[in-house]
One Martini backbone bead per residue (centre of mass of N, CA, C, O) as a GRO file, in nm:
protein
  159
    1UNK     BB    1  -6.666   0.818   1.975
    2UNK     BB    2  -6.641   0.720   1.642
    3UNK     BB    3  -6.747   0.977   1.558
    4UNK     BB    4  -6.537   1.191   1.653
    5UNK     BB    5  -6.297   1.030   1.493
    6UNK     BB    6  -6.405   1.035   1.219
    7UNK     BB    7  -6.423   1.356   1.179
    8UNK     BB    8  -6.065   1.373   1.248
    9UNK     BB    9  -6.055   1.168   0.994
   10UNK     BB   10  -5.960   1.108   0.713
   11UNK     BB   11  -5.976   1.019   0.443
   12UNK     BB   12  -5.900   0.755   0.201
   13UNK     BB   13  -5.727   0.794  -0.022
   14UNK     BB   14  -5.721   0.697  -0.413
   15UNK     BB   15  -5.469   0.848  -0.446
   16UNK     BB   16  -5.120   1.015  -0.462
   17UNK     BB   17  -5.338   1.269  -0.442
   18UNK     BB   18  -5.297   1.435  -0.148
   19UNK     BB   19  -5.346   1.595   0.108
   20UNK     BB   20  -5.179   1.692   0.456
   21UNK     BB   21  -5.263   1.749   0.738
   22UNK     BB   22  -5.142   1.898   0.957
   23UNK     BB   23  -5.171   1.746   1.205
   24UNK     BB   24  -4.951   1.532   1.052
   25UNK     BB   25  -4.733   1.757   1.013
   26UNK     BB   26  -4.719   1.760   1.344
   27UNK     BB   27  -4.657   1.763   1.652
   28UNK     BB   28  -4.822   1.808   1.944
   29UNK     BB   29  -4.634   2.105   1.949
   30UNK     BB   30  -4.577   2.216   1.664
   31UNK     BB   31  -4.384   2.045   1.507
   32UNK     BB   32  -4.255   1.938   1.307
   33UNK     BB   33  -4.283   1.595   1.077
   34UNK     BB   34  -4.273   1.670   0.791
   35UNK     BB   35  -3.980   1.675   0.607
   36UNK     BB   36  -4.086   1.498   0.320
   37UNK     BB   37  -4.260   1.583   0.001
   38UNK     BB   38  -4.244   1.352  -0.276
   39UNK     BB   39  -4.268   1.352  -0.649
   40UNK     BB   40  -4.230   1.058  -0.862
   41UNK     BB   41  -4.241   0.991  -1.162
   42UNK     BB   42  -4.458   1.188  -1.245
   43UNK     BB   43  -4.657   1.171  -0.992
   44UNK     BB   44  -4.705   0.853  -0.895
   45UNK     BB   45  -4.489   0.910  -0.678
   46UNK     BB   46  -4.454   0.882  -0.307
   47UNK     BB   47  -4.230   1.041  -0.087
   48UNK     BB   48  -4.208   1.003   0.292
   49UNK     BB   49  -4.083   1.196   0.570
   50UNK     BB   50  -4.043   1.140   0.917
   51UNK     BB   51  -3.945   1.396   1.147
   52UNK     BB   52  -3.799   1.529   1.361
   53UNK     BB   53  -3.526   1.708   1.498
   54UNK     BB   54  -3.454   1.555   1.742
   55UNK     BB   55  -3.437   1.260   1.563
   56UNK     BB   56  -3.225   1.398   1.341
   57UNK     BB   57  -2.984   1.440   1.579
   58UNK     BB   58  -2.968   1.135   1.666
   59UNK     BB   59  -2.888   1.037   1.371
   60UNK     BB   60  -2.630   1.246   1.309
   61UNK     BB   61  -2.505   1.135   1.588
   62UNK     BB   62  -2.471   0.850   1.447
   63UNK     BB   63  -2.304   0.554   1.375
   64UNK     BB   64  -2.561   0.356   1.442
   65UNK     BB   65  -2.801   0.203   1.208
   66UNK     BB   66  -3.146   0.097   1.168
   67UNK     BB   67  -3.289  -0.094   0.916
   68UNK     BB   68  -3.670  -0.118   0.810
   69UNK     BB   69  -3.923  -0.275   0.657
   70UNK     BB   70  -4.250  -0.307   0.569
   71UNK     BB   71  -4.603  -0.454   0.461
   72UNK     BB   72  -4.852  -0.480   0.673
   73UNK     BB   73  -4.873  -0.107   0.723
   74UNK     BB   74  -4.926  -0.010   0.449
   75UNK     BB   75  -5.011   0.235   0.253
   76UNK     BB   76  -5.198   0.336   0.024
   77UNK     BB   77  -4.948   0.412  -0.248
   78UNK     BB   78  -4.760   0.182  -0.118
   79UNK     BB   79  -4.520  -0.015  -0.003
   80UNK     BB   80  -4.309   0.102   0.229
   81UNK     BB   81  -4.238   0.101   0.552
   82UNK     BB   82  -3.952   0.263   0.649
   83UNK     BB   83  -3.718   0.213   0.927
   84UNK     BB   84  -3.544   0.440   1.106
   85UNK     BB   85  -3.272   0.372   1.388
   86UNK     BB   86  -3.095   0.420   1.663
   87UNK     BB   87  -2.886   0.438   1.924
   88UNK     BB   88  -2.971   0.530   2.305
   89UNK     BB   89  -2.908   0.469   2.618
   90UNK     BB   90  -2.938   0.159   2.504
   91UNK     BB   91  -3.167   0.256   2.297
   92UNK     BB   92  -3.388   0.196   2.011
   93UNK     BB   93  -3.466   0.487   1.824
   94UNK     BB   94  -3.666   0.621   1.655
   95UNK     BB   95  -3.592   0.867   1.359
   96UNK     BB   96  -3.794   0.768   1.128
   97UNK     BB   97  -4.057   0.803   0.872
   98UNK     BB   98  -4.109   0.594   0.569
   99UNK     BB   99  -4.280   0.638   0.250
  100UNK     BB  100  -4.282   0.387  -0.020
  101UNK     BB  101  -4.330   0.309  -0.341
  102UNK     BB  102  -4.069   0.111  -0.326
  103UNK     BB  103  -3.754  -0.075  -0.384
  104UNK     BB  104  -3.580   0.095  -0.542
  105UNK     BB  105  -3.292   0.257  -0.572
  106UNK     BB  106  -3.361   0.541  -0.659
  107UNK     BB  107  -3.529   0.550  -0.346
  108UNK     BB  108  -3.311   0.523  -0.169
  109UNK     BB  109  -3.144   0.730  -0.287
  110UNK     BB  110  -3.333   0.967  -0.230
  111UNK     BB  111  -3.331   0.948   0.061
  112UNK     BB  112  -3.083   0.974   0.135
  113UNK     BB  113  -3.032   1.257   0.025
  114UNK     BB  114  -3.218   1.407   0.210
  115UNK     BB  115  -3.087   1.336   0.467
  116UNK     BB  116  -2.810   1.485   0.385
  117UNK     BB  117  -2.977   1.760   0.331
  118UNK     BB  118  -3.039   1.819   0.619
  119UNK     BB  119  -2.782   1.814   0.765
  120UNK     BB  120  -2.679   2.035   0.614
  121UNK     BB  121  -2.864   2.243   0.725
  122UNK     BB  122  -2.799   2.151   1.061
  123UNK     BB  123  -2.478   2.150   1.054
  124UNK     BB  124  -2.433   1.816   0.984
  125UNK     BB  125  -2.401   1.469   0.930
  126UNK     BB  126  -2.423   1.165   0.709
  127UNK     BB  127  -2.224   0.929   0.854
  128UNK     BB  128  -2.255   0.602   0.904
  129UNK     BB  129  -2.049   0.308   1.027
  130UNK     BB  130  -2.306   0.144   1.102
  131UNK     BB  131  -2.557  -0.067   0.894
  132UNK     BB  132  -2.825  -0.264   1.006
  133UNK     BB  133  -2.998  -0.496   0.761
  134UNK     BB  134  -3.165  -0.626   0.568
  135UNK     BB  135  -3.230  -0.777   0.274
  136UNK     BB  136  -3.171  -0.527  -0.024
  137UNK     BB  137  -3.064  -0.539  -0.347
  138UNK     BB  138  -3.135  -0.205  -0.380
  139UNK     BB  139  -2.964  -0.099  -0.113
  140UNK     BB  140  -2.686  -0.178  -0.090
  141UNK     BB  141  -2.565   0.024  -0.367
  142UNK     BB  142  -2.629   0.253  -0.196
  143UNK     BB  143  -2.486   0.273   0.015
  144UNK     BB  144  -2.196   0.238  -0.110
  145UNK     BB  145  -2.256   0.537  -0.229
  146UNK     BB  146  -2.364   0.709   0.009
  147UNK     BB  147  -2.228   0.565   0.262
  148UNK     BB  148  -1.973   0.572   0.483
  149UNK     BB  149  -1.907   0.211   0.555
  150UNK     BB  150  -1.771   0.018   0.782
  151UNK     BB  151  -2.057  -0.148   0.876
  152UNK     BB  152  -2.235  -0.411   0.678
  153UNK     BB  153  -2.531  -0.554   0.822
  154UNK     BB  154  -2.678  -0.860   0.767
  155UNK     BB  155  -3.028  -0.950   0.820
  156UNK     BB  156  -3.138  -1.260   0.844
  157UNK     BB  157  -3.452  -1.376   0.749
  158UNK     BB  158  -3.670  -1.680   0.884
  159UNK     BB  159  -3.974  -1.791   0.786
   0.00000   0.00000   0.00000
């Protein structure tokens, strides 16, 4: 069985100059599921967005939304998976997964933006008004710049 497995699962990239097998890039479903798949400061940095139509639907309709970086499942070539969810029917539901090469204001600045950019395609808009999110002194300044939000809760996590 690990042999089957280890066939169907693509080599760990060296670089992050790498192809995404397609297989990666779509649902079970064969829809989209690879958003932006973007090369940052002259190829060295790649910033990746999942997320399906379904997940994006729930982002831009959603007035609070909860934000959270990880660095212990980060894939090599990145700095941080970072995680926005939604509130829905009760239930806090992933809506976005990102791969970032950096902590970066302009990094984050990049992603508000290519989701406010899909939004308009979507014939939507990204404009939540309540975001609560770890404490991350570049992401505070671009939140404030980039998205109209009446309340901006900080959780602060004591280790």
């Amino acid at each position: 069985m690990s042999k089957a497995r280890r066939k169907k699962t693509p080599v760990i990239p060296s670089t992050v100059m790498f192809d995404i097998p397609e297989s990666y890039q779509q649902t079970l479903t064969t829809k989209r599921f690879l958003l932006i798949d973007l090369f940052l400061k002259r190829g060295q940095d790649r910033l990746l967005i999942f997320s399906s139509d379904q997940q994006l639907h729930l982002l831009f309709e959603s007035t609070t939304i909860f934000m959270d970086g990880t660095f212990d499942i980060t894939p090599a070539h990145f700095k941080q998976v970072y995680l926005i969810h939604t509130e829905k029917f009760g239930q806090e539901l992933p809506v976005a997964f990102c791969l970032l090469p950096n902590k970066r204001g302009k990094t984050y600045l990049e992603l508000f933006e290519r989701l406010k950019e899909q939004a308009i395609v979507m014939g939507k808009q990204f404009n939540p008004k309540r975001i609560i999110t770890d404490y991350e002194p570049d992401l505070l300044p671009v939140i404030q710049q980039e998205v109209n939000v009446f309340i901006l809760t900080i959780h602060v996590q004591h280790a």
